[in-house]
C-alpha beads as a LAMMPS data file, in Angstrom:
LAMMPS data file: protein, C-alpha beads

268 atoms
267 bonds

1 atom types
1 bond types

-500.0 500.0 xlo xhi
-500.0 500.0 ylo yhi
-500.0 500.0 zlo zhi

Masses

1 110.0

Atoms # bond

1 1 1 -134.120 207.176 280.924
2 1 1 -131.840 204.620 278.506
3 1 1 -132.746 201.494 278.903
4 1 1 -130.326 198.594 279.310
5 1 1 -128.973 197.767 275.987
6 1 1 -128.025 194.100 276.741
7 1 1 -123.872 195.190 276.531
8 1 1 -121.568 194.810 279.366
9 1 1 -118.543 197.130 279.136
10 1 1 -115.786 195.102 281.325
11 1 1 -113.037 197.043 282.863
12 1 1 -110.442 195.179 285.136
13 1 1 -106.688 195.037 286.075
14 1 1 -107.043 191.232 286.107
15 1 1 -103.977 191.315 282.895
16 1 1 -104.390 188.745 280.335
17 1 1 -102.230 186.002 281.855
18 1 1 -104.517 184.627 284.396
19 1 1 -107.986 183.074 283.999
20 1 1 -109.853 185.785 285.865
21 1 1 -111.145 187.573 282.637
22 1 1 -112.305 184.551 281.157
23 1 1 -114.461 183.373 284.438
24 1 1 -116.077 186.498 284.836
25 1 1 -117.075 186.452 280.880
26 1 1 -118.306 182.730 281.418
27 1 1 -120.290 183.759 283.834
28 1 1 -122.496 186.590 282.373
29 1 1 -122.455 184.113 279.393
30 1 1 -124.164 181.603 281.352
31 1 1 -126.894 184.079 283.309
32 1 1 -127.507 185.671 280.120
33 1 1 -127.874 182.438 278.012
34 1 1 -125.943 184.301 275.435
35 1 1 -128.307 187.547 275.411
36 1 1 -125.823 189.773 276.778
37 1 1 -122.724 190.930 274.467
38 1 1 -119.235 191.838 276.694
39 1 1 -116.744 194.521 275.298
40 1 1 -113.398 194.508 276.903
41 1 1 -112.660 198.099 277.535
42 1 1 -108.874 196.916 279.003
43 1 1 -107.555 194.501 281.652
44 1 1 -104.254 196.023 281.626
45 1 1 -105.045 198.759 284.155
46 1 1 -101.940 198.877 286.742
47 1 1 -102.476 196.392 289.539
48 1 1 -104.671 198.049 292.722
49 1 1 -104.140 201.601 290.578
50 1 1 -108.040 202.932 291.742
51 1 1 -106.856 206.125 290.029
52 1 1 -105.889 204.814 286.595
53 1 1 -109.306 202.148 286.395
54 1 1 -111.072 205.860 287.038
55 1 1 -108.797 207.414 284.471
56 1 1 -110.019 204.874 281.469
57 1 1 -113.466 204.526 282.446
58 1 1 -114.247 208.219 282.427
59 1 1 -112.177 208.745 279.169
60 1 1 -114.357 205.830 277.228
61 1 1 -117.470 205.671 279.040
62 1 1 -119.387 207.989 276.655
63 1 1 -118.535 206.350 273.378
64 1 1 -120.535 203.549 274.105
65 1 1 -124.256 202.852 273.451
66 1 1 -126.764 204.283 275.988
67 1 1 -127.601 201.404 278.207
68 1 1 -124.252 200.014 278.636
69 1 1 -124.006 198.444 281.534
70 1 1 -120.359 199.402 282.801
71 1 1 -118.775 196.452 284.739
72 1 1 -115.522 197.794 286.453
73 1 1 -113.137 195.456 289.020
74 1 1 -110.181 197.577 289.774
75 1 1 -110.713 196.249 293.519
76 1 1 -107.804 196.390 296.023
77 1 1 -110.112 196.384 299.159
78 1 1 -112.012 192.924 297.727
79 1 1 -113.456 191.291 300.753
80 1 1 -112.910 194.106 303.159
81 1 1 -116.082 196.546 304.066
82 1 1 -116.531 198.621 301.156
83 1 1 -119.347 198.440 299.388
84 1 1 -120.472 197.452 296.700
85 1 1 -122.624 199.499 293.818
86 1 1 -124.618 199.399 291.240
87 1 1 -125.233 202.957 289.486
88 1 1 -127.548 204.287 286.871
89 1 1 -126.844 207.890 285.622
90 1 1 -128.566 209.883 283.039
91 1 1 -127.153 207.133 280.152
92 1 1 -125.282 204.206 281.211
93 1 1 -125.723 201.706 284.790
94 1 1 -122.298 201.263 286.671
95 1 1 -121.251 198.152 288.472
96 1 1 -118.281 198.363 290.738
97 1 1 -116.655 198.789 294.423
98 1 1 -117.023 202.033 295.860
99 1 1 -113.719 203.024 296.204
100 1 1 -113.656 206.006 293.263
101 1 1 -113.303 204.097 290.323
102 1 1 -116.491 205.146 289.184
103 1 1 -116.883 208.731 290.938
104 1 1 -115.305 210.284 288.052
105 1 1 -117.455 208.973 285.478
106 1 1 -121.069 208.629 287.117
107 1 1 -121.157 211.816 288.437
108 1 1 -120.384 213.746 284.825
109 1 1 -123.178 211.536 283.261
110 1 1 -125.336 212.457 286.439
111 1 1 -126.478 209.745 288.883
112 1 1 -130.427 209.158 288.757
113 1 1 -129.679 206.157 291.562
114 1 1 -126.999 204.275 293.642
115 1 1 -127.675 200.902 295.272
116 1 1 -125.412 198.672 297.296
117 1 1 -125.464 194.882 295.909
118 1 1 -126.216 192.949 298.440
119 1 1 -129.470 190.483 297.514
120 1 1 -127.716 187.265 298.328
121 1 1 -129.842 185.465 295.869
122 1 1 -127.883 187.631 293.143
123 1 1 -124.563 186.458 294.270
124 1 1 -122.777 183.187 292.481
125 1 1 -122.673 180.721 295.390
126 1 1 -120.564 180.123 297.035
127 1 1 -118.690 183.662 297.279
128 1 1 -114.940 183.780 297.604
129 1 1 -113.347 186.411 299.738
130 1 1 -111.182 187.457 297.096
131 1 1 -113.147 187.358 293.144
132 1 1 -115.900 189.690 293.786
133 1 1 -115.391 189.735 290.117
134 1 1 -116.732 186.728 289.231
135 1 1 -119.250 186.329 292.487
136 1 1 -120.523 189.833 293.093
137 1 1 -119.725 192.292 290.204
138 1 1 -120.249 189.955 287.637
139 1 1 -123.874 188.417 287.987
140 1 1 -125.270 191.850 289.015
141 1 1 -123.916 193.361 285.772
142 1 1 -125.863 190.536 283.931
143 1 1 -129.008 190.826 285.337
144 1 1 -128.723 194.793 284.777
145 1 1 -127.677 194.161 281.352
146 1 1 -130.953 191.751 281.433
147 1 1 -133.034 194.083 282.233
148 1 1 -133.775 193.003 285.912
149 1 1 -134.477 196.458 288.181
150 1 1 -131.922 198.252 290.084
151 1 1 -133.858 197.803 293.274
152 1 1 -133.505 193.878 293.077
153 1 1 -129.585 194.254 293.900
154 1 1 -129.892 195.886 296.960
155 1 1 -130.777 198.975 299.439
156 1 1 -130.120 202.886 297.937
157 1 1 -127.645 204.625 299.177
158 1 1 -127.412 208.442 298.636
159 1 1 -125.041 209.683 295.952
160 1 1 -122.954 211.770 298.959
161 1 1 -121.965 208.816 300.372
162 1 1 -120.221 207.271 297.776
163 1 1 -116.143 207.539 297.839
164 1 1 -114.930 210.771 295.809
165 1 1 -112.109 210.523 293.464
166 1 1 -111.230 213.781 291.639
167 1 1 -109.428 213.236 288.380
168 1 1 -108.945 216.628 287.891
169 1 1 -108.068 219.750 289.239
170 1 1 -107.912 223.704 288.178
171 1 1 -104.614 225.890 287.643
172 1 1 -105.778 228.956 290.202
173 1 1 -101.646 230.473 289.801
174 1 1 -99.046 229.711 286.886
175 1 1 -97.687 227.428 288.768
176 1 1 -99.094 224.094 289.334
177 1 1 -98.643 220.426 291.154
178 1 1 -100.461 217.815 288.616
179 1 1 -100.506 214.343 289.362
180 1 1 -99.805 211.745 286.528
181 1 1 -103.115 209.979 286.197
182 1 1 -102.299 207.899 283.597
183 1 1 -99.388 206.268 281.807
184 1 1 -100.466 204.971 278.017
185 1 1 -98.016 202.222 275.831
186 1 1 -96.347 204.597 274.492
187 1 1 -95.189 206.596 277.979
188 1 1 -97.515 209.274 277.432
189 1 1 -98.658 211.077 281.043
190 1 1 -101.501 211.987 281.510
191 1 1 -101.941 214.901 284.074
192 1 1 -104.983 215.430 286.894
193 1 1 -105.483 218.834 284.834
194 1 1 -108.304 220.730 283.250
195 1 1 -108.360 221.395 279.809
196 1 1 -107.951 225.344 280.570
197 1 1 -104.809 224.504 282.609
198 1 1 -102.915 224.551 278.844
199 1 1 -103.586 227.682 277.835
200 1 1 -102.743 229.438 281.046
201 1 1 -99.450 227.031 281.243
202 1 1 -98.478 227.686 278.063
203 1 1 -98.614 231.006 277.444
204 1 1 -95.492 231.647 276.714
205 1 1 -95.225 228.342 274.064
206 1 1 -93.501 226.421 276.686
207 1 1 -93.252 224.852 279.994
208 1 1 -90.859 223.425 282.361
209 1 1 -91.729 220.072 284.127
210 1 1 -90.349 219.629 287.395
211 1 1 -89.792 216.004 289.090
212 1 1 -87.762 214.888 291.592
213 1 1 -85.224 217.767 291.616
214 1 1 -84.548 217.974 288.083
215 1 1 -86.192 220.241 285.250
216 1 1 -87.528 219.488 281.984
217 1 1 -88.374 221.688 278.941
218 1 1 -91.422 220.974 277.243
219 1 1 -93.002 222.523 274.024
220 1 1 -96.550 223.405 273.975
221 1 1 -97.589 222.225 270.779
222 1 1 -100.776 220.674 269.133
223 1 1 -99.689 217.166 268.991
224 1 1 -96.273 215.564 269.649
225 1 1 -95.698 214.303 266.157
226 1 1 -95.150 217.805 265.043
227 1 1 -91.835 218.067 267.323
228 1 1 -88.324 216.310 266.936
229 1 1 -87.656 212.997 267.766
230 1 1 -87.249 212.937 271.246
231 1 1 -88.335 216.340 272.268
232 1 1 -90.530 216.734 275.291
233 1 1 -94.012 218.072 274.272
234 1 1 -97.078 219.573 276.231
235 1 1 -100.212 219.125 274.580
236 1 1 -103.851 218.119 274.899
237 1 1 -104.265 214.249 274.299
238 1 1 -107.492 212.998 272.334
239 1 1 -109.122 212.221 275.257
240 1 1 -108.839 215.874 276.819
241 1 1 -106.392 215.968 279.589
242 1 1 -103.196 217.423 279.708
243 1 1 -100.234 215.266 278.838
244 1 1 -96.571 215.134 278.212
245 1 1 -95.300 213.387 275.739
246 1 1 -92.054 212.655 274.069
247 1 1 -92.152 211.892 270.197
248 1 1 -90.783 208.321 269.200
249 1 1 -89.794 207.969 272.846
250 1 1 -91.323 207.805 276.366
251 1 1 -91.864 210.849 278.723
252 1 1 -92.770 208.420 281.470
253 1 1 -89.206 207.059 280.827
254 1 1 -87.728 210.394 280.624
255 1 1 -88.940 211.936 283.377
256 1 1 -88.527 208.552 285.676
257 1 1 -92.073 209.431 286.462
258 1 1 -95.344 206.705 287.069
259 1 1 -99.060 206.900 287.916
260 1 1 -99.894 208.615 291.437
261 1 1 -96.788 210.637 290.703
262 1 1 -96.657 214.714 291.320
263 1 1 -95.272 217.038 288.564
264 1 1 -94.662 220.283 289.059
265 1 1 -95.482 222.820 285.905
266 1 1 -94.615 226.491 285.131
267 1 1 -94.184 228.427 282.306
268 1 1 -90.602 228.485 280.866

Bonds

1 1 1 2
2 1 2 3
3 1 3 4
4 1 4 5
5 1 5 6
6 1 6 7
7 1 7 8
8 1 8 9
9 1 9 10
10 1 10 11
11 1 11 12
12 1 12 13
13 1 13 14
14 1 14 15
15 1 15 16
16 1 16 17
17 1 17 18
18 1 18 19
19 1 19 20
20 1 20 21
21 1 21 22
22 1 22 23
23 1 23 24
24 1 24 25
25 1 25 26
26 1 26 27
27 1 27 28
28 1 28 29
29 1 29 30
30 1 30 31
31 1 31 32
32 1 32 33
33 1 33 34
34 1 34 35
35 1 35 36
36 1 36 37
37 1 37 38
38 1 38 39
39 1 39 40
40 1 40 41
41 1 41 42
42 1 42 43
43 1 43 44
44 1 44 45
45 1 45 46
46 1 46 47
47 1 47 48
48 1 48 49
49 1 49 50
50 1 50 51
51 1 51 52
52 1 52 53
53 1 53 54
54 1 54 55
55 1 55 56
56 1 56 57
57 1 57 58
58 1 58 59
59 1 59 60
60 1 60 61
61 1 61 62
62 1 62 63
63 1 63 64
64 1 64 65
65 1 65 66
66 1 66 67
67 1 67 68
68 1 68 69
69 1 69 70
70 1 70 71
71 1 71 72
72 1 72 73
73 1 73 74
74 1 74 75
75 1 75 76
76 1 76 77
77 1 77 78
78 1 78 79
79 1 79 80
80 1 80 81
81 1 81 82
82 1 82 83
83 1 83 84
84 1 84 85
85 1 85 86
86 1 86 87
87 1 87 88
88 1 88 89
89 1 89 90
90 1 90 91
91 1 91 92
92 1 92 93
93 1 93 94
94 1 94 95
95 1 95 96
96 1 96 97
97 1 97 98
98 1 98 99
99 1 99 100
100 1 100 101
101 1 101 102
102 1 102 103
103 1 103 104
104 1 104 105
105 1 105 106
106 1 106 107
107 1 107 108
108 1 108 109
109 1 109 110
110 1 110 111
111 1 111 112
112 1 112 113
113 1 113 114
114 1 114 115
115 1 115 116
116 1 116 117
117 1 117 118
118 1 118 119
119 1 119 120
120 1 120 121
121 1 121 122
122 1 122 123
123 1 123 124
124 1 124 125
125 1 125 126
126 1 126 127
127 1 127 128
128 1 128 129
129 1 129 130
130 1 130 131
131 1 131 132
132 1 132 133
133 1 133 134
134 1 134 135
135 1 135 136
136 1 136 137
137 1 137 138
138 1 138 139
139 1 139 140
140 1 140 141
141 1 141 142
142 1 142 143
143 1 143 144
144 1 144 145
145 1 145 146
146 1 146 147
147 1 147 148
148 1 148 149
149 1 149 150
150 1 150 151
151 1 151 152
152 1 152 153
153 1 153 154
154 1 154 155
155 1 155 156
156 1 156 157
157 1 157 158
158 1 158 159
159 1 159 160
160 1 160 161
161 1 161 162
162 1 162 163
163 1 163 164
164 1 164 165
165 1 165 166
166 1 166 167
167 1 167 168
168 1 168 169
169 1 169 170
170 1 170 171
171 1 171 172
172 1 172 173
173 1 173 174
174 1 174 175
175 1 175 176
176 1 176 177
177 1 177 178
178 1 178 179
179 1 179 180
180 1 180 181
181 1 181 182
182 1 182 183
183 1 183 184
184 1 184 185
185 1 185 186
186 1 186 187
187 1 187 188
188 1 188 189
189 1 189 190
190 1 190 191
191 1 191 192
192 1 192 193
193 1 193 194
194 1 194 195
195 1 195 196
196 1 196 197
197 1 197 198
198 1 198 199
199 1 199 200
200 1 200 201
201 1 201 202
202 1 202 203
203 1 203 204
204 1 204 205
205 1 205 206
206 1 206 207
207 1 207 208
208 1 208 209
209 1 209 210
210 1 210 211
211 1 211 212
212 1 212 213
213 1 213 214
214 1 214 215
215 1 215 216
216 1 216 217
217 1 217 218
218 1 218 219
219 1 219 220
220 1 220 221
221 1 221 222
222 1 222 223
223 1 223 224
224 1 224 225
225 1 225 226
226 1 226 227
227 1 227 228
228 1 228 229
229 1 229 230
230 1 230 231
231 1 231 232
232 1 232 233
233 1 233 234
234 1 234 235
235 1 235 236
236 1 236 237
237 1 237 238
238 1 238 239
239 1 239 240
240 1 240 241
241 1 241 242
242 1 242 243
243 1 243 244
244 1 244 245
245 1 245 246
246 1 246 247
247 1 247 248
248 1 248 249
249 1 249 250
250 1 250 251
251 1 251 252
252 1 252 253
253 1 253 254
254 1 254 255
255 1 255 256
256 1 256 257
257 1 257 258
258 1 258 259
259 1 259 260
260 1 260 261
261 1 261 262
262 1 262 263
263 1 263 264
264 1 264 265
265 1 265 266
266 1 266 267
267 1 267 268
């Protein structure tokens, strides 16, 4: 079982403008007296987008050190019932709402055990309605990160129970409805897909993408950088899903399409 490794992995759609980042970060800085190290995965996650914050965490998760202590606020239902968890799987310890945003990612890595933070004397005092963040999230990541035993947060609750978010899904005919998961800065779109959903979409070396009543030709290439400037391209992205991409240009822009969006894919 890893160990925590004294990092906090912090994943948020709090953006850059506001001070929210920096609180949160002063915080584990002042419970940790400096012991614990935070790397900002991104705060530029779409506003309230549960399915994007799942999309990044379960595409970078693994790179990091075993013992990371992932510390993810992409929290639209702040204040409301849901609950609250702390997660470790086979590697890594999770700290987030239970609303999917970490589905994706602790259940590949294989949850070991799921607690709901709710130890009051873990909290920051007094605790707002609306920065779970900075009150709830944040101190329980530190003391994880610390070294301070799951069981302190709170009472286990059985993996079942947690909300399900399914990033993915498999191509059972050659035709196929994918949702756009994920829109990168470049306009890259990233489709709910399994990797074998290329092969059997592409066997005839292209597709056509389908979205809101009009049709678009893609290639199915190795990479879009291969293709003309401006040509629509299917391919598998580096972090293995799905994606269409437009080279020197945007395919989210093309196709007028955003996250939570439905494409629908058939061989051309």
């Amino acid at each position: 079982m890893a160990q925590p490794s004294r990092v906090v992995a912090f994943l948020s759609d709090f953006g850059s403008r506001d001070p929210y980042v920096a609180i949160v970060k002063a915080v584990i800085e002042k419970i940790s007296a400096g012991k614990v190290r935070v790397i900002d995965i991104s705060h530029d996650v779409p506003g309230f987008s549960v399915v994007a914050g799942a999309y990044v965490l379960y595409t970078s998760y693994r790179y990091f050190p075993r013992g990371t202590v992932f510390l993810v606020v992409i929290d639209p239902g702040v204040g409301t019932e849901r609950r609250a968890l702390a997660v470790r799987t086979s590697n890594y310890y999770f700290v987030g709402p239970d609303n999917g945003v970490l589905y994706p990612a602790i259940t590949e890595d294989g949850v070991v055990e799921a607690r709901v933070i709710s130890n009051e004397a873990v909290f920051l005092k007094p605790v707002s309605k609306s920065f779970h963040g900075r009150d709830v999230f944040g101190p329980a990541a530190a003391l994880l990160a610390l070294g301070v035993p799951l069981e302190a947060l709170g009472p286990r609750i059985e993996p079942e129970k947690l909300v399900r978010l399914e990033l993915r899904k498999r191509c059972e005919e050659e035709t196929v409805e994918a949702m756009v998961v994920y829109v990168d800065h470049f306009g890259n779109a990233a489709l709910g897909l399994d990797k074998e959903c290329l092969e059997k979409l592409c066997q005839r070396g292209s597709i056509v993408a389908e979205t809101r009543g009009r049709h678009y030709k893609a290639k199915c290439l190795p990479v879009f950088s291969v293709a003309e400037k401006g040509e629509l391209v299917f391919y598998l992205n580096s972090l293995g899903f799905p994606e269409l991409a437009v080279n020197l240009g945007s395919a989210a822009q093309l196709l007028g399409i955003g996250i939570g969006d439905v494409v629908r894919l058939y061989p051309a």
